[in-house]
matplotlib code that plots the C-alpha trace (Angstrom):
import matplotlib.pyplot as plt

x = [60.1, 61.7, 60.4, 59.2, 58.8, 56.5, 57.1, 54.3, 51.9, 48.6, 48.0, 46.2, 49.5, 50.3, 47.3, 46.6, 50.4, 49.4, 46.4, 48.9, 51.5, 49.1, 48.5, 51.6, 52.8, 56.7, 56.7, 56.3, 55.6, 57.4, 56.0, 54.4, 56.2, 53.4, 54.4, 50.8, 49.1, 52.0, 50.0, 47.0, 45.7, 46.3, 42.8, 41.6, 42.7, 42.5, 39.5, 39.4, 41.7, 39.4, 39.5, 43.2, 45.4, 46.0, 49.0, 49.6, 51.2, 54.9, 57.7, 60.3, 62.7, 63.6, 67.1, 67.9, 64.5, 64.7, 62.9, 61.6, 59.0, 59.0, 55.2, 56.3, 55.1, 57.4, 60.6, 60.9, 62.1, 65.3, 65.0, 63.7, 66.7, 69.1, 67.4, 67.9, 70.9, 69.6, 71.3, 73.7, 71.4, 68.6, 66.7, 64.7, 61.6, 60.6, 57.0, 57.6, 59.0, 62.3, 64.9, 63.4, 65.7, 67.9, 69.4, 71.6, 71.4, 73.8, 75.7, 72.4, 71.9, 68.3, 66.9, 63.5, 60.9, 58.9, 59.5, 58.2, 61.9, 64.1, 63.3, 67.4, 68.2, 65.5, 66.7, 70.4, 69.0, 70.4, 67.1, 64.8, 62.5, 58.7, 57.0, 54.5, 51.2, 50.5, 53.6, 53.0, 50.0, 51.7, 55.2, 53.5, 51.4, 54.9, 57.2, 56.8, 57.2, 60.4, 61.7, 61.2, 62.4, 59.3, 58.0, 58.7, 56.4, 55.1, 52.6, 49.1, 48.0, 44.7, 44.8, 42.0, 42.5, 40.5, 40.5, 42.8, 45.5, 45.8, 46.5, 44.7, 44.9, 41.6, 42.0, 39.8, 39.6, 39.7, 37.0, 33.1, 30.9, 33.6, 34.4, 31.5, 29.8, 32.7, 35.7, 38.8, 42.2, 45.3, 48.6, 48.5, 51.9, 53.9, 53.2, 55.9, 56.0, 56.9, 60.4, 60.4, 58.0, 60.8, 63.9, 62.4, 61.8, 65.0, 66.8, 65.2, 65.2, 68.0, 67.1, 63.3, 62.8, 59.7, 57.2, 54.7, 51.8, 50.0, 46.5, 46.0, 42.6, 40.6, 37.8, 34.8, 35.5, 37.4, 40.9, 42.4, 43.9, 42.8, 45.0, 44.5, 46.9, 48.2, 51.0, 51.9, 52.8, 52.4, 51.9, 48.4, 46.5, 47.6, 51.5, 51.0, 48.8, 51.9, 54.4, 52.8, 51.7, 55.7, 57.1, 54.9, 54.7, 56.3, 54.7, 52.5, 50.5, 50.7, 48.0, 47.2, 42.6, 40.9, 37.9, 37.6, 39.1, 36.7, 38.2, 36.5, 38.6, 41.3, 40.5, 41.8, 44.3, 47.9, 47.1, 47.7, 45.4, 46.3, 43.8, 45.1, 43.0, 44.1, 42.5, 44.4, 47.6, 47.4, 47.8, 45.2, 46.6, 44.2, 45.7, 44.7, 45.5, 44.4, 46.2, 47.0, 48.2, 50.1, 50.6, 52.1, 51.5, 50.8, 54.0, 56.7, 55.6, 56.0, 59.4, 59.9, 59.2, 61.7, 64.3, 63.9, 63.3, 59.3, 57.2, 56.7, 52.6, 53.0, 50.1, 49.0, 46.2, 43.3, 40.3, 38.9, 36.0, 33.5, 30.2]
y = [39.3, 39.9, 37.9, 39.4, 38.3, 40.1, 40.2, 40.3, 39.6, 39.7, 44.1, 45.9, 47.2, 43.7, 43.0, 46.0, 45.3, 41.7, 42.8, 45.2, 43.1, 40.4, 42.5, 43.8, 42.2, 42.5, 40.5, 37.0, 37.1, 34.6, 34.2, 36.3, 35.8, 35.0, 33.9, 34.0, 32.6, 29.8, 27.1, 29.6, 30.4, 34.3, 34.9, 33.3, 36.8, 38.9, 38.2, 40.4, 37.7, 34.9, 33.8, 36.0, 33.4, 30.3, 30.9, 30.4, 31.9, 30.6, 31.0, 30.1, 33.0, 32.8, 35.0, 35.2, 37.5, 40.7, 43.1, 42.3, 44.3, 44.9, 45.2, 44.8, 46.9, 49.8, 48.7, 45.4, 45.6, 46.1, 43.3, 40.8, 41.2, 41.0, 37.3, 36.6, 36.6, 37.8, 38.4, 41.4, 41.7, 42.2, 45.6, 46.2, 48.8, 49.4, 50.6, 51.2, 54.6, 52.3, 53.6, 57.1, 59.2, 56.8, 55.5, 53.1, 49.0, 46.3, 48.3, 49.1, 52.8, 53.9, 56.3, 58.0, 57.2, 60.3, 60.0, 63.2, 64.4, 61.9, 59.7, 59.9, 58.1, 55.6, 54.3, 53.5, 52.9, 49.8, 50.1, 52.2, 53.6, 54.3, 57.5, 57.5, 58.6, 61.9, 62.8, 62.2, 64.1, 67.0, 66.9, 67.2, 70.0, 72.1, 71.1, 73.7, 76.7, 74.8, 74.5, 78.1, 78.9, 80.8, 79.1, 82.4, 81.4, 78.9, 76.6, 75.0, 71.7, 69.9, 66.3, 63.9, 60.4, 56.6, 53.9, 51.8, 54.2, 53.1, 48.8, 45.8, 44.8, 46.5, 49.1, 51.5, 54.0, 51.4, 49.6, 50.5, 50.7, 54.3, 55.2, 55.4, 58.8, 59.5, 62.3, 62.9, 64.0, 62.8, 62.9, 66.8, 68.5, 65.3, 62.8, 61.0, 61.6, 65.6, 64.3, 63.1, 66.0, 68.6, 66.7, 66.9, 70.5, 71.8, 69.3, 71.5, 74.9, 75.0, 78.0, 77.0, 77.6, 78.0, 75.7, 73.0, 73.1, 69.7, 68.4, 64.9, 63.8, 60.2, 60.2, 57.6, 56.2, 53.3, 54.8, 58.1, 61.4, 64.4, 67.9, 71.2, 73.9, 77.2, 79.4, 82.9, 83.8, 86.7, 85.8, 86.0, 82.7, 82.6, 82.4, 79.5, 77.6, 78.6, 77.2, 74.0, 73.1, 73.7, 71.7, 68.4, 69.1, 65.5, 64.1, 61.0, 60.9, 64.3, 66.7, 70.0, 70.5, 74.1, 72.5, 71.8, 68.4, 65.3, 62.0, 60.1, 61.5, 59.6, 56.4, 52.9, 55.3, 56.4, 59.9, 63.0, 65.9, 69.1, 72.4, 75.8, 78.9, 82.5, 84.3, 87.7, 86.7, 82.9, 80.1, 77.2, 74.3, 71.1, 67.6, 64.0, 60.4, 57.3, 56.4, 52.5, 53.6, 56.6, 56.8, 53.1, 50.4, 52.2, 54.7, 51.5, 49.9, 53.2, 53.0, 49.5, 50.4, 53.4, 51.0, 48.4, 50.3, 49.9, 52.6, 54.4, 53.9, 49.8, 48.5, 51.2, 52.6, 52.6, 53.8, 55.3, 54.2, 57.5, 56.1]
z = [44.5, 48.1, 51.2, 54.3, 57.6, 60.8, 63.7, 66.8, 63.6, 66.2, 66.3, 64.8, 62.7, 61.7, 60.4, 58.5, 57.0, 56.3, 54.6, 52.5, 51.1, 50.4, 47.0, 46.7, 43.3, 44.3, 47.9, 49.2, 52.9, 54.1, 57.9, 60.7, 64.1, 67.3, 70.5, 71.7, 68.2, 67.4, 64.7, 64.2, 61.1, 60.7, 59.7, 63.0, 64.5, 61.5, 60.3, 57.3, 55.9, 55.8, 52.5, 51.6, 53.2, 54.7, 56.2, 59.7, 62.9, 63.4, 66.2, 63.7, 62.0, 58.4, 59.1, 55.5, 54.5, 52.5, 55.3, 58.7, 59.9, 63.6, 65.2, 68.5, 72.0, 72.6, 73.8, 72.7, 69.3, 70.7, 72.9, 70.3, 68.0, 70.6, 70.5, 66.7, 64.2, 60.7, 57.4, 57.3, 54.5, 55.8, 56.0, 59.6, 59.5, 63.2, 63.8, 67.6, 69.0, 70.0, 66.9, 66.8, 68.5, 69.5, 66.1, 66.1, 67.5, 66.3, 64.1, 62.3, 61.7, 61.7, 59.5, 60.4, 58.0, 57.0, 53.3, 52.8, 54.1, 53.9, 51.0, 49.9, 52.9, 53.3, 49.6, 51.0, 55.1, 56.8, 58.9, 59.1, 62.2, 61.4, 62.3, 65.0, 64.2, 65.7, 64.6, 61.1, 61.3, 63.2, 61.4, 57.7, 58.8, 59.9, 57.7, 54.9, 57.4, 58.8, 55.5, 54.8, 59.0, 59.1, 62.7, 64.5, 67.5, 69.9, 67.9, 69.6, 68.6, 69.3, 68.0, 68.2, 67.4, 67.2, 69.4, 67.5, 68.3, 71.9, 69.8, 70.7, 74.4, 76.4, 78.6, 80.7, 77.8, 75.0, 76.1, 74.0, 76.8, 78.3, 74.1, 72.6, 72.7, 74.8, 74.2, 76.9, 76.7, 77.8, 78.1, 77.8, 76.8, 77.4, 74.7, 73.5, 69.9, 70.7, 71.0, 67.3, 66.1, 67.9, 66.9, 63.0, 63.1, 64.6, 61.9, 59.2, 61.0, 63.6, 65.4, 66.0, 69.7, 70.7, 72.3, 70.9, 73.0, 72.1, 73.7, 71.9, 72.5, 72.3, 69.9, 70.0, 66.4, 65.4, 63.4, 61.9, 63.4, 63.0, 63.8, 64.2, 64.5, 64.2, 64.2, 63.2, 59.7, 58.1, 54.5, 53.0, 52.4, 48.9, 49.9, 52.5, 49.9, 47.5, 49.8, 50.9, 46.9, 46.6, 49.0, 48.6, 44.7, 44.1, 47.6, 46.3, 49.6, 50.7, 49.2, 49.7, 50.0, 49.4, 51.2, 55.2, 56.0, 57.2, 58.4, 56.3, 53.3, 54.6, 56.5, 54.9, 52.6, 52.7, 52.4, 54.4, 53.3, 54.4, 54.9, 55.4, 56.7, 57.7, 60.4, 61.5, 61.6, 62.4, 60.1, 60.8, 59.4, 59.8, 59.0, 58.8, 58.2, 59.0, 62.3, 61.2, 57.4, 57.2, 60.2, 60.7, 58.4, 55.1, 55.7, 56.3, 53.1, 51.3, 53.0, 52.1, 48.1, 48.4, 49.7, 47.1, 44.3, 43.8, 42.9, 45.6, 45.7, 44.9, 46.8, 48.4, 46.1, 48.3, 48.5, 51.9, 53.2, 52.4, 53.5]

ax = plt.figure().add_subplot(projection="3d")
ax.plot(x, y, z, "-o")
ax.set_aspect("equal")
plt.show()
């Protein structure tokens, strides 16, 4: 068994990793940091807990834990550990954008969590910087043309995703009464995970130049992502179907669907499902995951079993919510 420890344990992330290593046979969590929620039961704010634990809130750091889990608002990962003197031992898995491009703190190195790539390097990492969400979605619907550098032009992404990506706190957009039956976009051509998406491809195909034009959209449901894009290529649809069945062939999460993608196929899983659909000669590649899994909690404990040695699906078999 290994013991974990959380940090900013109150988001939606935290609790959704709570709620995953509480049935995880090989860890022990040994506490979840609050500075707001100090002495509070943790299922007083998660409430899909009542019942799985009585373990509470806590401002005190065990330093000698196997793996700390950093839930923190972008930006202050850095700033919390800066605070704290842990084990040279211990491993760090960062689900902010803080260690994504930027890769080293404390002597740490960083490696970027998309196992789907880099699952050598996660086993042996020193720390190790989760994925954002979109560009999970995004990067697993590119990477097999990267691989085979066959992104020859600009790629257009629409991206929709639930309410639960934007965390906890309320905000004008957030908020029921402005969601619901509600659909906007924002942030168009600037998000901040086309930094990791870009820096991702051009680490697989070098001379990929061209632009990612992405519109990422807010959708009036609670959690997932779903993408749409497309790209030339001029293969048939067999050869991209060919090519993507190749490349995630030993991808536990990662699956390749003949049929049109729903969310619903993927919400309270670890999965990525992955549509493909040739019109002229433009590949539509559809994606999606749910938003707090695969693309945050769900992906660092996959991380967390390549590190130590688990099999790699260790409390992650869920089952979406279909109906």
């Amino acid at each position: 068994m290994i013991k974990v420890g959380i940090i900013g344990g109150s988001g939606y992330t935290a609790g959704e990793l709570i709620r995953i290593l509480l049935h995880h046979s090989k860890v022990t969590i040994d506490f979840v940091y609050s500075t707001s929620h100090n002495g509070k039961k943790i299922s007083s704010i998660h409430q899909d807990l009542v019942h799985q634990t009585t373990q509470e809130f806590t401002q005190t750091v065990n330093p000698n834990v196997d793996v700390v889990f950093l839930c923190l608002g972008h930006g202050n990962s850095g700033k919390f550990l800066s605070t704290q003197q842990f084990s040279e031992d211990t491993i760090f898995i960062d689900l902010s954008n803080e260690f994504r491009l930027k890769h080293t703190f404390q002597g740490k190195s960083f490696v970027y969590g998309l196992p789907e790539i880099h699952k050598t390097s996660i086993k042996t990492a020193s720390a190790i910087a989760n994925p954002g969400c979109f560009a999970t979605a995004i990067q697993l619907a590119l990477l097999p043309l990267a691989h085979h550098n066959l992104l020859k032009s600009d790629v257009h992404i629409n991206a929709v995703t639930g309410a639960t990506g934007a965390g906890v706190m309320p905000s004008p957009t957030t908020h029921f009464a402005w969601r619901t039956a509600n659909y906007s976009y924002y942030k168009p051509f600037k998000h901040q995970h086309l930094d990791e998406i870009q820096q991702t491809i051009q680490g697989i195909q070098s001379d990929f130049k061209h632009q990612l034009f992405f519109i990422p959209n807010r959708g009036n449901f609670s959690r997932g992502i779903f993408v749409t894009l497309y790209t030339h290529f001029e293969g048939d649809l067999s050869e991209a179907q060919q090519l993507y069945s190749d490349f995630y062939a030993k991808a536990p999460y990662t699956h390749i669907v003949d049929q049109p993608l729903h969310l619903k196929q993927v919400v309270n899983t670890n999965n990525c499902l992955i549509h493909l659909h040739k019109y002229q000669n433009q590949l539509l590649i559809t994606s999606c995951i749910d938003n707090l899994l695969k693309g945050a909690s769900g992906q660092a404990v996959q991380n967390m079993n390549l590190h130590f040695g688990f099999n790699e699906t260790e409390g992650l078999q869920l089952k979406s919510f279909y109906f």
